[in-house]
Backbone of each chain as nested JSON, in Angstrom:
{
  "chains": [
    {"id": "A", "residues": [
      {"number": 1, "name": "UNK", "atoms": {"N": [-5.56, 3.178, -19.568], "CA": [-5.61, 3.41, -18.118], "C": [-4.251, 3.11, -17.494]}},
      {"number": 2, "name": "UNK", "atoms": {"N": [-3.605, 3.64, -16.434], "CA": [-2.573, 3.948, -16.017], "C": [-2.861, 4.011, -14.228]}},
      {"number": 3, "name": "UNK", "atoms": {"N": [-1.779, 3.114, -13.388], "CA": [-2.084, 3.623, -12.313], "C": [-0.951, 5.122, -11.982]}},
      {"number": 4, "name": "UNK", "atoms": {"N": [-1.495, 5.627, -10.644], "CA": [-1.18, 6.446, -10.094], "C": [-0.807, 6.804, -8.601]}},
      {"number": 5, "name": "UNK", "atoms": {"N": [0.353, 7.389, -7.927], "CA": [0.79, 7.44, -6.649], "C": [0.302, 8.592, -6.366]}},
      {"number": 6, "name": "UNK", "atoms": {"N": [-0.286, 9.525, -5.811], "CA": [-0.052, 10.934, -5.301], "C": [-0.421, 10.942, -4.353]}},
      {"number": 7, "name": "UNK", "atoms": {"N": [0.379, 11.859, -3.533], "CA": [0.702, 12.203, -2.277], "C": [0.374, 13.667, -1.566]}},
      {"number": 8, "name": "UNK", "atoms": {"N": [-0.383, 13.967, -0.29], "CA": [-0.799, 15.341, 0.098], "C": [0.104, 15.196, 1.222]}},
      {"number": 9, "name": "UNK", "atoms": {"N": [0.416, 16.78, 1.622], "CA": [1.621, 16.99, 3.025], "C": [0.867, 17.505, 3.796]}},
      {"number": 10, "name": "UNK", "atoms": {"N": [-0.202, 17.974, 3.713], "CA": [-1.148, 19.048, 4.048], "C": [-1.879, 18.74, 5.059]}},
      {"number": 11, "name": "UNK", "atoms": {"N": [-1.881, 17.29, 5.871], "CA": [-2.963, 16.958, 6.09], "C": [-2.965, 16.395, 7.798]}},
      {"number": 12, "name": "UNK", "atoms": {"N": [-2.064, 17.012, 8.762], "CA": [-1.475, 16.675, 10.015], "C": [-2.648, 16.71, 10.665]}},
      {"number": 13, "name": "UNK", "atoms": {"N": [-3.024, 15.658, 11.387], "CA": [-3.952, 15.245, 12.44], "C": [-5.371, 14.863, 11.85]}},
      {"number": 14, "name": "UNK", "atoms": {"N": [-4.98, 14.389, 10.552], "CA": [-6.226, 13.907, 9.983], "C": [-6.923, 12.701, 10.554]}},
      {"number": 15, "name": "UNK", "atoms": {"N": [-7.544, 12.559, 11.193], "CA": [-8.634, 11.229, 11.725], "C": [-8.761, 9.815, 10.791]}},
      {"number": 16, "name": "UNK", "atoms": {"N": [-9.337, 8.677, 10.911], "CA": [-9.962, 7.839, 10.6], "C": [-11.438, 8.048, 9.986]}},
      {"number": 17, "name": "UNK", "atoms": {"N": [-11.904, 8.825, 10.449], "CA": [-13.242, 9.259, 10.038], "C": [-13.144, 10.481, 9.162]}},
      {"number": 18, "name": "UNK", "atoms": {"N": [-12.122, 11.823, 9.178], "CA": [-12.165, 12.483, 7.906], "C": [-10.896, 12.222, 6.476]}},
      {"number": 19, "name": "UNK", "atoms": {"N": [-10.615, 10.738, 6.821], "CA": [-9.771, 10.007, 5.668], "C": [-10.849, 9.59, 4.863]}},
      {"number": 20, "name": "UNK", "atoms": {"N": [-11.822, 8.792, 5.667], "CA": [-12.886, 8.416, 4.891], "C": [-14.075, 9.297, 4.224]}},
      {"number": 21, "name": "UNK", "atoms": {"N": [-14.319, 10.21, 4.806], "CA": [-15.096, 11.18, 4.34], "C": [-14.466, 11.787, 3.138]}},
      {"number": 22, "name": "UNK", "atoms": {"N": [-12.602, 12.091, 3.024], "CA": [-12.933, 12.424, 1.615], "C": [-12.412, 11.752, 0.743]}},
      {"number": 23, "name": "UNK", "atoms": {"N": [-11.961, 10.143, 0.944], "CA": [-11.879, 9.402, 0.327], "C": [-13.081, 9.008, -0.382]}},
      {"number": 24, "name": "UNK", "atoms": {"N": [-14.411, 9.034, 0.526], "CA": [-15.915, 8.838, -0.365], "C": [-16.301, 10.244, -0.933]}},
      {"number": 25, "name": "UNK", "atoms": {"N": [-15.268, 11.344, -0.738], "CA": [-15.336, 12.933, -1.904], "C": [-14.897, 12.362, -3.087]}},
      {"number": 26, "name": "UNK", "atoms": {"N": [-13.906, 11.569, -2.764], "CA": [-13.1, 11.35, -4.218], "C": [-14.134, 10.159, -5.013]}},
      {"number": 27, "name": "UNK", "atoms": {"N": [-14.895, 9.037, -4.45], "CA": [-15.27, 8.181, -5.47], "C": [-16.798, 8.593, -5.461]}},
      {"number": 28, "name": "UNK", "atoms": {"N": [-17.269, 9.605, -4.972], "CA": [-18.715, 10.411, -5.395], "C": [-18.721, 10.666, -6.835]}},
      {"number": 29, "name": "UNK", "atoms": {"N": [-17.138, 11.607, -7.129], "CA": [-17.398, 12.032, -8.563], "C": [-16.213, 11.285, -9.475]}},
      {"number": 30, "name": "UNK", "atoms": {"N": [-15.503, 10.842, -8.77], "CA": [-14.143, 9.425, -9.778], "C": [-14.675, 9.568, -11.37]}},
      {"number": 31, "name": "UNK", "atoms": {"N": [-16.099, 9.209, -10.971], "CA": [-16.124, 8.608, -12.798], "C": [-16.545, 9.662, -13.604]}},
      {"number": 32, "name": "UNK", "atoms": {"N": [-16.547, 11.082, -13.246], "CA": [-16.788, 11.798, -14.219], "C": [-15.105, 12.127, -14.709]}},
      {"number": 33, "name": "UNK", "atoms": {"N": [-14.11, 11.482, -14.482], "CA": [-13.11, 11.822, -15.148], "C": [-12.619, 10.634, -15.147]}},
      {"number": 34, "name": "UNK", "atoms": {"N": [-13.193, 9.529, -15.157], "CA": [-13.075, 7.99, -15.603], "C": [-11.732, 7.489, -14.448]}},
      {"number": 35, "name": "UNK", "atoms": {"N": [-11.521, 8.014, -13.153], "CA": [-10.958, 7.56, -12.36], "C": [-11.036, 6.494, -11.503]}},
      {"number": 36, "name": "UNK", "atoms": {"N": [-10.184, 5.902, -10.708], "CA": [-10.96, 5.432, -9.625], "C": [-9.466, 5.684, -8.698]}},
      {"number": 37, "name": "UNK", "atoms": {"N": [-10.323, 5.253, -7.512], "CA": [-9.437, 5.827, -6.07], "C": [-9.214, 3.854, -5.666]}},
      {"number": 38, "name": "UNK", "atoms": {"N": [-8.062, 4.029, -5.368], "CA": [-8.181, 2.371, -5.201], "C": [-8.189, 2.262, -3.683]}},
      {"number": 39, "name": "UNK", "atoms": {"N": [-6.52, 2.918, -3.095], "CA": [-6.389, 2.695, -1.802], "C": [-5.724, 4.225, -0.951]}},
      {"number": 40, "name": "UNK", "atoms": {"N": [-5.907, 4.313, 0.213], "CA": [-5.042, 5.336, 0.764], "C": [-4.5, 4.761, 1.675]}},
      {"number": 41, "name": "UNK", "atoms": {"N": [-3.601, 5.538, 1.971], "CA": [-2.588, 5.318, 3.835], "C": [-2.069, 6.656, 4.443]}},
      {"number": 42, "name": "UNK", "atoms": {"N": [-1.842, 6.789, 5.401], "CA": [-1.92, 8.213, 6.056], "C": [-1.169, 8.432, 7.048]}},
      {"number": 43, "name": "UNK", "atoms": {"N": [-0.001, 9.052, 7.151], "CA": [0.437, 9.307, 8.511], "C": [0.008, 10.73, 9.342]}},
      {"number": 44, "name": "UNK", "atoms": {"N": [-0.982, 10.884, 10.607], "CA": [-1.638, 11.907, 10.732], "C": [-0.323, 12.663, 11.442]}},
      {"number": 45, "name": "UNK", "atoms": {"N": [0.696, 12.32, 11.71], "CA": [1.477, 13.228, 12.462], "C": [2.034, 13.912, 11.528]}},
      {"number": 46, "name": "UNK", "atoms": {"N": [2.897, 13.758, 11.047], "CA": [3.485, 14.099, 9.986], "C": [2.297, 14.853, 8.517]}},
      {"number": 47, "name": "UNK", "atoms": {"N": [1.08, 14.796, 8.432], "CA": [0.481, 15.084, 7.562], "C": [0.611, 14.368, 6.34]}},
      {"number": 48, "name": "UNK", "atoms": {"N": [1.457, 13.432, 6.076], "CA": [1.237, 12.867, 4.996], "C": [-0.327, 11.67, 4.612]}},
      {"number": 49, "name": "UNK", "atoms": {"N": [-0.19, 11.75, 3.554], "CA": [-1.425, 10.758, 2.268], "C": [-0.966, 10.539, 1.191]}},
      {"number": 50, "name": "UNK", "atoms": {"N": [-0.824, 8.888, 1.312], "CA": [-0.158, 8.524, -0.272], "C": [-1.789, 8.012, -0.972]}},
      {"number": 51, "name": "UNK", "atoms": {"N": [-2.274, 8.49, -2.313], "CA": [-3.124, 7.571, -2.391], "C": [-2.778, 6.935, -3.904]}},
      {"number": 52, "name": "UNK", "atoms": {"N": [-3.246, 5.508, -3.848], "CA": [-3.216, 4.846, -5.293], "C": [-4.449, 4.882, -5.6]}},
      {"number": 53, "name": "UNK", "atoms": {"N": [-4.585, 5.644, -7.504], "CA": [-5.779, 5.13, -8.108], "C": [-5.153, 4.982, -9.311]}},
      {"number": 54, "name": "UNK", "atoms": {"N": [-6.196, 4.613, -10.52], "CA": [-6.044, 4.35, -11.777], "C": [-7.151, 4.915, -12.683]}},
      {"number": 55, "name": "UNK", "atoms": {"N": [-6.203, 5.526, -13.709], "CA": [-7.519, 6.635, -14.577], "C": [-6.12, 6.615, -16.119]}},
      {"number": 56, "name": "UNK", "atoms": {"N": [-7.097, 7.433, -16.748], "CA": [-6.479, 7.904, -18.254], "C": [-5.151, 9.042, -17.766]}},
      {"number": 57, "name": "UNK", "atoms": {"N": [-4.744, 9.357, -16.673], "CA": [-4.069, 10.655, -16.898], "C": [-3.906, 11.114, -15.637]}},
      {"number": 58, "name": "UNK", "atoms": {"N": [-2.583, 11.918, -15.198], "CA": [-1.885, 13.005, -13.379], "C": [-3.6, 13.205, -13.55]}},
      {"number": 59, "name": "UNK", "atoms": {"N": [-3.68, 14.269, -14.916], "CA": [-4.295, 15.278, -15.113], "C": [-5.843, 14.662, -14.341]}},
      {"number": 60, "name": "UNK", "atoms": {"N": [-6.147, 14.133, -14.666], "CA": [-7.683, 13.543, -14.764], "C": [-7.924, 13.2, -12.953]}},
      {"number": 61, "name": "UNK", "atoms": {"N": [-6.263, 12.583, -12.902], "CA": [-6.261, 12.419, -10.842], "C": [-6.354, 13.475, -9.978]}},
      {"number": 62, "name": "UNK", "atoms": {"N": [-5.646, 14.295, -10.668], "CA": [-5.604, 15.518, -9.674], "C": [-6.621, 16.807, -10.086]}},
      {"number": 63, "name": "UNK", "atoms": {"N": [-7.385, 16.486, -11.04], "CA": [-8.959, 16.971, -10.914], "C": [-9.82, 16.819, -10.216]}},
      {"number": 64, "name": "UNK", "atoms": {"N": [-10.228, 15.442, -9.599], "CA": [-11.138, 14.816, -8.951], "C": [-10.505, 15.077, -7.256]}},
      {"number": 65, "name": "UNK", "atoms": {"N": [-9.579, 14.746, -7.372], "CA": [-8.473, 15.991, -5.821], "C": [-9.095, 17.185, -5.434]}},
      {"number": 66, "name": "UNK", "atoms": {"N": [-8.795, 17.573, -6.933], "CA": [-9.438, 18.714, -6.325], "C": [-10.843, 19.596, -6.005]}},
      {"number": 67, "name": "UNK", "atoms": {"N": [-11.234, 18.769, -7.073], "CA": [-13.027, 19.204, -6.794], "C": [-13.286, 18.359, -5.665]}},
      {"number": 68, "name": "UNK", "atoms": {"N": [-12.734, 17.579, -5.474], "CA": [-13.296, 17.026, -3.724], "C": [-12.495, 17.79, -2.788]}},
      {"number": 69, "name": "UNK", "atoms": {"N": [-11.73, 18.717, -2.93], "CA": [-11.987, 19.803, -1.818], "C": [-10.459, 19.469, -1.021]}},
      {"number": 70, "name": "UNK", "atoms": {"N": [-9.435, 18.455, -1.758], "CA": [-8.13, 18.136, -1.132], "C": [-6.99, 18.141, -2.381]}},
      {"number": 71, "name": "UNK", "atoms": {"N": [-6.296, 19.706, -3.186], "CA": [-6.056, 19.247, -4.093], "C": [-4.478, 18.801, -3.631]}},
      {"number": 72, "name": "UNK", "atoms": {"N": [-3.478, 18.132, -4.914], "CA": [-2.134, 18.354, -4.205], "C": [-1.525, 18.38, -5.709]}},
      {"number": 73, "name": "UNK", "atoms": {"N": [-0.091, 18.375, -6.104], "CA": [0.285, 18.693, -7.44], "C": [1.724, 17.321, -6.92]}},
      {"number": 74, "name": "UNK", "atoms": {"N": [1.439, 16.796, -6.641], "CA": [2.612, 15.558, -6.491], "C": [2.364, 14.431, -6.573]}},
      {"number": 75, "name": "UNK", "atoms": {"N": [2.44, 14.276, -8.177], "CA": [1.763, 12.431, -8.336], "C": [2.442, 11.682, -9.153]}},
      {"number": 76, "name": "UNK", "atoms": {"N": [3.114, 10.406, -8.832], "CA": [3.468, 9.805, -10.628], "C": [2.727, 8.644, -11.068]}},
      {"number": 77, "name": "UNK", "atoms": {"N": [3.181, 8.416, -11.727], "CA": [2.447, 7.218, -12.681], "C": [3.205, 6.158, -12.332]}},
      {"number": 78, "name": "UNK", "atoms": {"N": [2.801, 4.738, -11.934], "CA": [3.201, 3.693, -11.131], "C": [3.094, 2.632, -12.164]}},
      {"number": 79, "name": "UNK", "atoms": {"N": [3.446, 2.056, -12.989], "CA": [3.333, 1.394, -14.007], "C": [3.971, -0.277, -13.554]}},
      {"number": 80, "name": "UNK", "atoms": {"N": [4.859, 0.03, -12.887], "CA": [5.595, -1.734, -12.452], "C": [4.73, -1.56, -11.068]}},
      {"number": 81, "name": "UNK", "atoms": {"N": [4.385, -2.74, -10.19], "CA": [3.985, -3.242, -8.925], "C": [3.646, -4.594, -8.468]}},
      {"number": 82, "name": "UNK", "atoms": {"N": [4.447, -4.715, -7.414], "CA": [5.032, -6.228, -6.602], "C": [3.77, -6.04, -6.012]}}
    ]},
    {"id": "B", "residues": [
      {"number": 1, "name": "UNK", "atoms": {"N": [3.052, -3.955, 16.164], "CA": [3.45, -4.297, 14.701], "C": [2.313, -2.663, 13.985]}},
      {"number": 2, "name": "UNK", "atoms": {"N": [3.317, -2.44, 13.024], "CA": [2.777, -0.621, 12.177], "C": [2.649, -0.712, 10.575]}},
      {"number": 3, "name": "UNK", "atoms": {"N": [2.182, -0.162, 10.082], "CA": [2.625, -0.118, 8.869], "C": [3.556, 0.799, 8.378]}},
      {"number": 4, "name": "UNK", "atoms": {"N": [4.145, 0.934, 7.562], "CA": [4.783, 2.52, 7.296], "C": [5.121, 1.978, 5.765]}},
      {"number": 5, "name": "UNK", "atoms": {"N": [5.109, 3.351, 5.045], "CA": [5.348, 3.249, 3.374], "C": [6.511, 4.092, 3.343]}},
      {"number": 6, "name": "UNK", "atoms": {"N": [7.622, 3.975, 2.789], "CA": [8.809, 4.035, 2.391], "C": [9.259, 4.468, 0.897]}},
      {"number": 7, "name": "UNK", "atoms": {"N": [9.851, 5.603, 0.711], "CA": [9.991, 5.887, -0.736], "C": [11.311, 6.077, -0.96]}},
      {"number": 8, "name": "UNK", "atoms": {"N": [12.031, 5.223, -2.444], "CA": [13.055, 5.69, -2.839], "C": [13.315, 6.203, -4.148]}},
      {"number": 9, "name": "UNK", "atoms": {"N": [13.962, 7.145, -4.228], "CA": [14.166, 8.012, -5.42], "C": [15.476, 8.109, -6.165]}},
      {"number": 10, "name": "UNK", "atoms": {"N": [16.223, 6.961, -6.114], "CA": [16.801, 6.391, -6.931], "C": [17.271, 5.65, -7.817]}},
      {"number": 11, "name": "UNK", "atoms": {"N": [15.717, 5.377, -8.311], "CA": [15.85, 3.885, -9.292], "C": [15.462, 4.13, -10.678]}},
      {"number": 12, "name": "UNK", "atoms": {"N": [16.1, 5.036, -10.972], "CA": [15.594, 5.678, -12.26], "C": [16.104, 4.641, -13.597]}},
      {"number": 13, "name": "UNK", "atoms": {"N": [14.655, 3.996, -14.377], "CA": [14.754, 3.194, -15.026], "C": [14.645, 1.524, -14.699]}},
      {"number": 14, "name": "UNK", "atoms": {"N": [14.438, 1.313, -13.759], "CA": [14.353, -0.162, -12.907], "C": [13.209, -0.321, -13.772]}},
      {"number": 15, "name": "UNK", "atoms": {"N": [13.227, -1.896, -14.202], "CA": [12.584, -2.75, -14.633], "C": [11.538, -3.895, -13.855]}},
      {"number": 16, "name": "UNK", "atoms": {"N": [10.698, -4.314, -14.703], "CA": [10.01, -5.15, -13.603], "C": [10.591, -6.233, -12.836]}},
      {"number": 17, "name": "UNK", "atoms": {"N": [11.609, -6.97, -14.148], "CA": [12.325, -7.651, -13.04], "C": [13.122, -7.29, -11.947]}},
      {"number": 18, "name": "UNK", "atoms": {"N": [13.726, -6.357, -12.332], "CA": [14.571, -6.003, -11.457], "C": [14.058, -5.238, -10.205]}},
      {"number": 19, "name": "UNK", "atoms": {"N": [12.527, -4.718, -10.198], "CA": [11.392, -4.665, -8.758], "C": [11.433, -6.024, -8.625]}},
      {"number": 20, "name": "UNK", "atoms": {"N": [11.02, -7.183, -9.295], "CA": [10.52, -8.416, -8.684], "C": [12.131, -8.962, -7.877]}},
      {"number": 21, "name": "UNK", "atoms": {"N": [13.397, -8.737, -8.344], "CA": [14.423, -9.144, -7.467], "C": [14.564, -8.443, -6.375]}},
      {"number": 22, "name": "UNK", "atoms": {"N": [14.377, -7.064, -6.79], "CA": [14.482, -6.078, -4.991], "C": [13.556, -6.678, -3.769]}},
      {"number": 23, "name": "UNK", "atoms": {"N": [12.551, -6.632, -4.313], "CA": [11.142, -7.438, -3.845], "C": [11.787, -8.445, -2.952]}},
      {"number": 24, "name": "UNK", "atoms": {"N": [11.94, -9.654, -3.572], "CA": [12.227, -11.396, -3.415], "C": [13.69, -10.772, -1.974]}},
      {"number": 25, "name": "UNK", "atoms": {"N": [14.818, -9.549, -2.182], "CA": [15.976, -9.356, -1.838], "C": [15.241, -9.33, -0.311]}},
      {"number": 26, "name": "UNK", "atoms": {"N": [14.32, -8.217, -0.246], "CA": [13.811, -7.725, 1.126], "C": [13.092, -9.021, 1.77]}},
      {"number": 27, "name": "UNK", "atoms": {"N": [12.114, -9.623, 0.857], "CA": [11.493, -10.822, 1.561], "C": [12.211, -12.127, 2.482]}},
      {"number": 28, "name": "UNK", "atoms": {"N": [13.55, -12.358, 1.664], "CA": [14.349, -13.281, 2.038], "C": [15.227, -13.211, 3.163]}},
      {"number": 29, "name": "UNK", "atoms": {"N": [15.041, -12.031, 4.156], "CA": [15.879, -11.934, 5.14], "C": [14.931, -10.986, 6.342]}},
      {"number": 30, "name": "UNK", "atoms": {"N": [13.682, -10.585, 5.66], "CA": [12.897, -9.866, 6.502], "C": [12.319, -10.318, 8.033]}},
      {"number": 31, "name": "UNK", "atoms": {"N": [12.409, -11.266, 8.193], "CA": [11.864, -12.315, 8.958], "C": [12.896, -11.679, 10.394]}},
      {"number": 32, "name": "UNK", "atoms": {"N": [14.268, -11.378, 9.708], "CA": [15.471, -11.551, 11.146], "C": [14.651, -10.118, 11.486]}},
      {"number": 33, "name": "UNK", "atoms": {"N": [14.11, -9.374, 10.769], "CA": [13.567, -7.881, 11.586], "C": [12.554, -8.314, 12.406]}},
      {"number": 34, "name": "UNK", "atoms": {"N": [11.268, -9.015, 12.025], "CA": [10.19, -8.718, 12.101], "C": [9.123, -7.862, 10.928]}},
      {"number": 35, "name": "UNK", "atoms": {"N": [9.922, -7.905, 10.117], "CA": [8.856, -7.057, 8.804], "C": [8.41, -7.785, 7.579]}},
      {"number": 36, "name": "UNK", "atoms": {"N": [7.742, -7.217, 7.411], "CA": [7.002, -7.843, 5.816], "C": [6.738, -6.872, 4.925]}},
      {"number": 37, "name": "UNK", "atoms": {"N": [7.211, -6.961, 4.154], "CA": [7.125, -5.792, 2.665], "C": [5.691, -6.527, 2.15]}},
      {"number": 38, "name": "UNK", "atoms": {"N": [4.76, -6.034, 1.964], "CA": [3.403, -6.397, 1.578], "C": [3.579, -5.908, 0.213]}},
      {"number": 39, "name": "UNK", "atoms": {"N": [3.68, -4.833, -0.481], "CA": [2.853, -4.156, -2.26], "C": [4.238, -3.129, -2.372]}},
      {"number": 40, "name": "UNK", "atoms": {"N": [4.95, -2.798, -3.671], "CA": [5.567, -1.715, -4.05], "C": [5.23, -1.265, -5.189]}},
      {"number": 41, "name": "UNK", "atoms": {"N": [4.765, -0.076, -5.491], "CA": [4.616, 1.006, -6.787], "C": [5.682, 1.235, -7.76]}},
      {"number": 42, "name": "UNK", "atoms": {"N": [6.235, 1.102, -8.378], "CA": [7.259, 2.163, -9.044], "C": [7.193, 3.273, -10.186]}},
      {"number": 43, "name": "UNK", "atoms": {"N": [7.648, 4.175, -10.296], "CA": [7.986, 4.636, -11.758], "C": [9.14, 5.061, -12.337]}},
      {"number": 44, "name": "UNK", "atoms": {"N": [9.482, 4.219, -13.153], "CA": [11.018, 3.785, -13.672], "C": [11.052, 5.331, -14.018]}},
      {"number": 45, "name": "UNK", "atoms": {"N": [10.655, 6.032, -14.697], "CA": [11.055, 7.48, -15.616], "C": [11.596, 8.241, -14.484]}},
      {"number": 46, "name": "UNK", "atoms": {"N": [11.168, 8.348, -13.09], "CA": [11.354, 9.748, -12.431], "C": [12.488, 8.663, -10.938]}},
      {"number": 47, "name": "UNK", "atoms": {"N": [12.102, 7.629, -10.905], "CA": [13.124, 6.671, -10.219], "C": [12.79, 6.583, -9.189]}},
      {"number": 48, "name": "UNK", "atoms": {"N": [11.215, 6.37, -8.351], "CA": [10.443, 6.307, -7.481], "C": [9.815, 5.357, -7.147]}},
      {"number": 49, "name": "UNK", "atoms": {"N": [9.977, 4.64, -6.233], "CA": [9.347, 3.644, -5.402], "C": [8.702, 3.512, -4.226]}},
      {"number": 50, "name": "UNK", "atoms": {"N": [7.33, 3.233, -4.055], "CA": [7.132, 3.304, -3.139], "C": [7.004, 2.489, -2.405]}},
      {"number": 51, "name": "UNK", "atoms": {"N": [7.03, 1.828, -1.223], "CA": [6.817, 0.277, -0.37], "C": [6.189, 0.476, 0.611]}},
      {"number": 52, "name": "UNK", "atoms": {"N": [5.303, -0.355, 0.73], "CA": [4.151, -0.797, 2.014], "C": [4.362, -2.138, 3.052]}},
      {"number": 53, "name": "UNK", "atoms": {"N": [4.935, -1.238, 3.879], "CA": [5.34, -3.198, 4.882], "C": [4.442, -2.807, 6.31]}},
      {"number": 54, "name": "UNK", "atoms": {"N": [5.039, -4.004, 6.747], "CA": [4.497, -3.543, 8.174], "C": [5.646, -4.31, 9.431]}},
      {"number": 55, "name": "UNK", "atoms": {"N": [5.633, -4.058, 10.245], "CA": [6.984, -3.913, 11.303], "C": [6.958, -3.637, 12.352]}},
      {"number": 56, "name": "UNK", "atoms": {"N": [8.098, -3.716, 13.45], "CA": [7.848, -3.137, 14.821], "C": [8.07, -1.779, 14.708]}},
      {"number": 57, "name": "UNK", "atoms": {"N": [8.792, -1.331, 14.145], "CA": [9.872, 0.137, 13.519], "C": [10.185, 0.809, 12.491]}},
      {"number": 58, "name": "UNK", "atoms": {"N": [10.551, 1.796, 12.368], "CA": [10.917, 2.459, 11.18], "C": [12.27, 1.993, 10.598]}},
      {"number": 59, "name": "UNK", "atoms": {"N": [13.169, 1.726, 11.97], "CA": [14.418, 1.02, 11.383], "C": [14.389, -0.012, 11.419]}},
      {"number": 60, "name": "UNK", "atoms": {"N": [13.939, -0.77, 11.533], "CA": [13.279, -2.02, 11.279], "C": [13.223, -1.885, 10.066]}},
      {"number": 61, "name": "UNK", "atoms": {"N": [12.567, -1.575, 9.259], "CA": [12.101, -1.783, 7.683], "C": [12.986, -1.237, 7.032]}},
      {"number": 62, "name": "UNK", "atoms": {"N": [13.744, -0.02, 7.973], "CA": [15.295, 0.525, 7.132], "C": [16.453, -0.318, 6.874]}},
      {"number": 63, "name": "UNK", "atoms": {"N": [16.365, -1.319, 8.368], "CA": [17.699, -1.841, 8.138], "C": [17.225, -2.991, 7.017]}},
      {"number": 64, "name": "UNK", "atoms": {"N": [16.093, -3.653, 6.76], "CA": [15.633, -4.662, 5.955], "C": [16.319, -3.776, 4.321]}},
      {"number": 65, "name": "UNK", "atoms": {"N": [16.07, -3.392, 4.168], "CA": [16.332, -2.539, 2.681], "C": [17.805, -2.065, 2.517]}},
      {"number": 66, "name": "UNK", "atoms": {"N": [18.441, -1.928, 4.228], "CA": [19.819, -1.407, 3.531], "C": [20.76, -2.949, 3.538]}},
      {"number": 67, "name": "UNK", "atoms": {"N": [20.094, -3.767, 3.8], "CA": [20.601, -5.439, 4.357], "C": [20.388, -5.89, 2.497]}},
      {"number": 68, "name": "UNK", "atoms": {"N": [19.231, -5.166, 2.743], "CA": [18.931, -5.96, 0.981], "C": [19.809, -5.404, -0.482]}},
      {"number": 69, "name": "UNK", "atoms": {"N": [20.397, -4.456, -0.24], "CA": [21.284, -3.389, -1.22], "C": [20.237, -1.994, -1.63]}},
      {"number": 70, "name": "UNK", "atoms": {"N": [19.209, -2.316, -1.237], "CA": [18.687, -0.219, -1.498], "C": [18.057, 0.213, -0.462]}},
      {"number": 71, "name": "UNK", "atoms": {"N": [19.265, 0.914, 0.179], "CA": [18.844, 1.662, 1.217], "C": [18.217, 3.09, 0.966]}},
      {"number": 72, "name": "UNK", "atoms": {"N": [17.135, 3.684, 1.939], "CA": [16.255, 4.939, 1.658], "C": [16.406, 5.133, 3.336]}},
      {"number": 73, "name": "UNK", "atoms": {"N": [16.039, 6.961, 3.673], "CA": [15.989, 7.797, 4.745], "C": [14.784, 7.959, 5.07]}},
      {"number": 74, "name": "UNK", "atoms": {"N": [13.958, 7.863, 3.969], "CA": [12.163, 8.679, 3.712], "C": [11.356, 7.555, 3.866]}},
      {"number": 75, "name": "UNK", "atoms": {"N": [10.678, 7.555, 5.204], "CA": [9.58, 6.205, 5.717], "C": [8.434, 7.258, 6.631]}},
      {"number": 76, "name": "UNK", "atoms": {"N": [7.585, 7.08, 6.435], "CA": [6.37, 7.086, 7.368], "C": [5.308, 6.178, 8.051]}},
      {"number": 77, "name": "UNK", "atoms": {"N": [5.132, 6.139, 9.051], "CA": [4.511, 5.295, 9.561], "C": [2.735, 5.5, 8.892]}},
      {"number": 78, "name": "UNK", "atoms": {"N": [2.156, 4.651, 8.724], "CA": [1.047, 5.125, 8.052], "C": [-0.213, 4.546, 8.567]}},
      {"number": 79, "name": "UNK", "atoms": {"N": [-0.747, 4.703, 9.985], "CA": [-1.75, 4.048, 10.771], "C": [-3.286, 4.045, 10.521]}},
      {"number": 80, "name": "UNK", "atoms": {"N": [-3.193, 4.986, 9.079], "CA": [-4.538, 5.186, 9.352], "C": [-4.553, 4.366, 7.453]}},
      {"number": 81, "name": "UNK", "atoms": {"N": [-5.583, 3.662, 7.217], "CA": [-5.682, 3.455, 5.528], "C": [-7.348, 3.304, 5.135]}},
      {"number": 82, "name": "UNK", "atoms": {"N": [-7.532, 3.502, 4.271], "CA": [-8.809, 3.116, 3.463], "C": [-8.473, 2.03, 2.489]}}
    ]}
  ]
}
């Protein structure tokens, strides 16, 4: 298991209430690709979403992205953290 | 007081210690801003860091990092989190 950074640009004027809605998209199905979603943060002006989780693999993160309906292709693997 | 996460993309190959000294660099003088570096990500291979503080400002947390020796342009304020 490996953590993970990835980040969506996509996402300008996103709410408090639809951060959470598909943050609970993402840990509905997490464990069918042995993921988990740990934390997000969001700037709604700008559209940005950084989120940290930890799974086997980009691959396995940015599956569960995308079957929850928010995919993005910009993630790395975070291995050192203060 | 905001949060904002901050990324730099020049640390290609940084070690843990050498996050835990950047770390300790920003903490030890953060105070004259008003900021607090809370959690940083890295991944040594692609030279990416990410940092989570919180602050009055964006330059606020800029000048903390260029005071500390690694200065970055790329900050977002990030108000909304799960």
């Amino acid at each position: 298991m490996a953590k993970f950074m990835d980040v969506h640009h996509d996402m300008v004027g996103i709410t408090a209430e639809q951060m959470q809605e598909a943050h609970q998209a993402d840990l509905a199905i997490e464990r069918d690709e042995g993921v988990h979603f740990e934390r997000a943060w969001a700037d709604p002006e700008s559209g940005t979403v950084y989120c940290l989780s930890e799974g086997p693999s980009k691959e396995a993160v940015l599956r569960v992205h995308e079957r929850a309906g928010h995919p993005t292709d910009e993630i790395h693997p975070v291995p050192l953290s203060v």
